[in-house]
C-alpha positions in Angstrom: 0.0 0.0 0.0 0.8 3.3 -0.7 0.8 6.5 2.1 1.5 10.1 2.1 5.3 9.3 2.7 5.7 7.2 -0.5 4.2 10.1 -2.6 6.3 13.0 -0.7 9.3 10.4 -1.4 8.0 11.0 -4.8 7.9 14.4 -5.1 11.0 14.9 -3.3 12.5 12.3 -6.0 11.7 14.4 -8.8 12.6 17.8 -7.7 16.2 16.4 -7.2 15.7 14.5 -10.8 14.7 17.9 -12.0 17.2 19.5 -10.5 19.8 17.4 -11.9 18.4 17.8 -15.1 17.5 21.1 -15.5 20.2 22.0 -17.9 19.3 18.9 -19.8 15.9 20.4 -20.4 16.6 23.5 -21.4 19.3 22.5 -23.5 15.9 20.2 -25.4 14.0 23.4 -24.8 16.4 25.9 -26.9 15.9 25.0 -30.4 12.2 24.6 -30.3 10.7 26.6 -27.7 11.7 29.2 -25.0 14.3 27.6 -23.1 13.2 27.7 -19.7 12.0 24.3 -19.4 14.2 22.7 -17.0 14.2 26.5 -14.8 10.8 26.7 -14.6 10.3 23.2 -13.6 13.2 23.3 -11.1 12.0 26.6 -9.3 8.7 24.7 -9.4 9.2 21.6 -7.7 11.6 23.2 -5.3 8.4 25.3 -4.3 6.3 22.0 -3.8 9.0 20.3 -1.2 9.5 23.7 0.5 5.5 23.5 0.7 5.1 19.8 2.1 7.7 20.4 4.4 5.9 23.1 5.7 2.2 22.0 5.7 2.6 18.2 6.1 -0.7 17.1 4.3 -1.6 13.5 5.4 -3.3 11.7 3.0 -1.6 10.5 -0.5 -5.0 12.8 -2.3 -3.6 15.7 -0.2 -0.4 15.5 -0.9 -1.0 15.4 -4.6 -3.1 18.1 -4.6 -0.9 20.7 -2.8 2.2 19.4 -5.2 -0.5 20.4 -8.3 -1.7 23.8 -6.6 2.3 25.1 -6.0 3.1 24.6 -9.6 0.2 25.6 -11.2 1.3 29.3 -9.3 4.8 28.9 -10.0 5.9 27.9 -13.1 5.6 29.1 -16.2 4.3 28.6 -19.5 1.9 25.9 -20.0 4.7 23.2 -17.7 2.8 24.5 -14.9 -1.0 24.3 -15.9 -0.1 20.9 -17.1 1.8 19.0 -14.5 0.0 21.2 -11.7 -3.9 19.5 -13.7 -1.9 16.0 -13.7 -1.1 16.0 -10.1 -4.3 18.0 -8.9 -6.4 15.5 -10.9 -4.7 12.2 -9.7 -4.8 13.6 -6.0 -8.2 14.2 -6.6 -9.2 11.1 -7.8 -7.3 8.9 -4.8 -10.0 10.7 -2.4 -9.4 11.0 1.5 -7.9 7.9 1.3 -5.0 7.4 4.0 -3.8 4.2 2.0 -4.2 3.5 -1.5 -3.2 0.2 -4.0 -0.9 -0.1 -6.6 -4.1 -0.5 -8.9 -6.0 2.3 -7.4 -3.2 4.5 -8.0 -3.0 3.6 -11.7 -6.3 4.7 -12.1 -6.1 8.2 -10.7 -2.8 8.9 -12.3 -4.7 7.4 -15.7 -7.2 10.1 -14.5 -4.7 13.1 -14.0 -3.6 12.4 -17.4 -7.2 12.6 -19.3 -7.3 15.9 -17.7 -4.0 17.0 -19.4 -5.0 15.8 -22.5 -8.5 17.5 -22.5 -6.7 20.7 -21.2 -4.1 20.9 -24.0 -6.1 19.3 -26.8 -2.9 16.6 -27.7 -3.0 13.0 -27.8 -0.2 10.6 -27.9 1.3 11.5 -31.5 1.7 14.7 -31.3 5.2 15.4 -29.8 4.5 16.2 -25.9 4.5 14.9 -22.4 1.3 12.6 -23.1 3.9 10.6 -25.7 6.1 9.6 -21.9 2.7 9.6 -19.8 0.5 7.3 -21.4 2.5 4.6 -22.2 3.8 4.8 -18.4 0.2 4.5 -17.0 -0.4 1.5 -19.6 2.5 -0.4 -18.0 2.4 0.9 -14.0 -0.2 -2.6 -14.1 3.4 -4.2 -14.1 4.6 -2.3 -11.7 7.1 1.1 -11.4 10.1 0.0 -13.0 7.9 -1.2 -16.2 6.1 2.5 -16.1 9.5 4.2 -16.0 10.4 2.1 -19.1 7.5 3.0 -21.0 7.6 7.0 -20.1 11.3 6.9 -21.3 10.9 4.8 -24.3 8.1 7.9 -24.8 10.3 10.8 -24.6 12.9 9.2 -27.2 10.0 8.4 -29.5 9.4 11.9 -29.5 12.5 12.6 -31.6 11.2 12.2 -35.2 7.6 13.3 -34.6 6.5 16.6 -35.9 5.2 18.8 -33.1 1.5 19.4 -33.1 1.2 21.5 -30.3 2.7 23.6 -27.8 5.5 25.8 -28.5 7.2 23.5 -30.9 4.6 23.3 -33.7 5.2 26.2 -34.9 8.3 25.2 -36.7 6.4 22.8 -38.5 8.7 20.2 -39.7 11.6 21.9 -38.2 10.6 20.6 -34.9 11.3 16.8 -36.4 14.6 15.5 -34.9 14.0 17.4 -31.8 13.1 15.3 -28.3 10.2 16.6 -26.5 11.1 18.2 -23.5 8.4 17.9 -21.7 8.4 14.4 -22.5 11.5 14.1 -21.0 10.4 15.9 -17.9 7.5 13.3 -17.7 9.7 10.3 -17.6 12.0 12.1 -15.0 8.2 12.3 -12.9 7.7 8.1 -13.7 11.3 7.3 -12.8 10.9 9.1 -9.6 8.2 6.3 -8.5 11.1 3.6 -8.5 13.1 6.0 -6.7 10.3 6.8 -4.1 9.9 2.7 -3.6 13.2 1.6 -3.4 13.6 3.9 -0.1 
């Protein structure tokens, strides 16, 4: 079962992943959109562990919820709309819960990602973080390390797509050849579960 310690392990997990990363992302960011990918989600998802540090929500929904709210406020762009509907969603949908299953979990975070998708009008094709996120909630039935596969199996699919939304599509086929960084960000988020378990 999964508690509210396992899924601040898990943001804590991917603000250090992000962190690590950031210059990563914005070096992905640069050719195709505004190059603040990896500082925006960095100054982001330091702002959601200085917030769970501070208010301590106690439920795995809570947590969730309050990681969604801080990044919706902080970062910029559409990064923070979009991971701050994916968390807010999922938290929403595991409830009051003070425990939840591997299964139940799957379902919310398959919710959380329904939301993006009907909040940025892409589907899995089209060159963004639903090409790392749906393939990683199709797999999380066989377990984290399979999910983490799938996300980062995404994010390098992404390479020779043409963008057909966000930033990026607006180079038309000059976005082809290009990994999606938010994509990439997304599978940093999956891998994070493994690390979140593992401790």
């Amino acid at each position: 079962m999964l508690d509210a310690d396992f899924f601040r392990r898990w943001m804590t997990a991917t603000a250090a992943s992000v962190d690590r990363e950031a210059e990563n992302l914005t070096a992905l960011d640069s050719p195709i959109g505004d190059a603040d990918h990896g500082s925006n989600l960095q100054r982001g998802f330091a702002a959601v562990t200085a917030a769970l540090e501070k208010e301590q929500p106690q439920t795995p929904g809570a947590v969730l919820i309050l990681a969604g709210r801080q990044l919706i406020s902080t970062v910029g762009g559409a990064s923070g709309p979009l991971y701050g509907t994916l968390l807010r969603r999922t938290g929403k949908a595991l409830g009051d819960a003070a425990e939840v299953g591997a299964e139940q979990f799957a379902e919310a975070l398959r919710t959380g990602v329904d939301a993006v998708m009907a909040l940025g009008g892409a589907a899995p094709g089209d060159a963004t973080m639903l090409d790392a996120l749906v393939p990683a909630v199709e797999a999380l039935g066989d377990g984290f390390a399979a999910a983490a596969t799938a996300a980062r199996e995404g994010a390098v699919a992404t390479t020779p797509m043409q963008a057909r939304k966000g930033r990026a599509s607006y180079l038309g086929e000059r976005s082809i050849g290009h990994q999606d960084p938010g994509a990439t960000s997304s599978a940093l988020l999956v891998q994070a579960l493994v690390e979140a378990s593992d401790e």
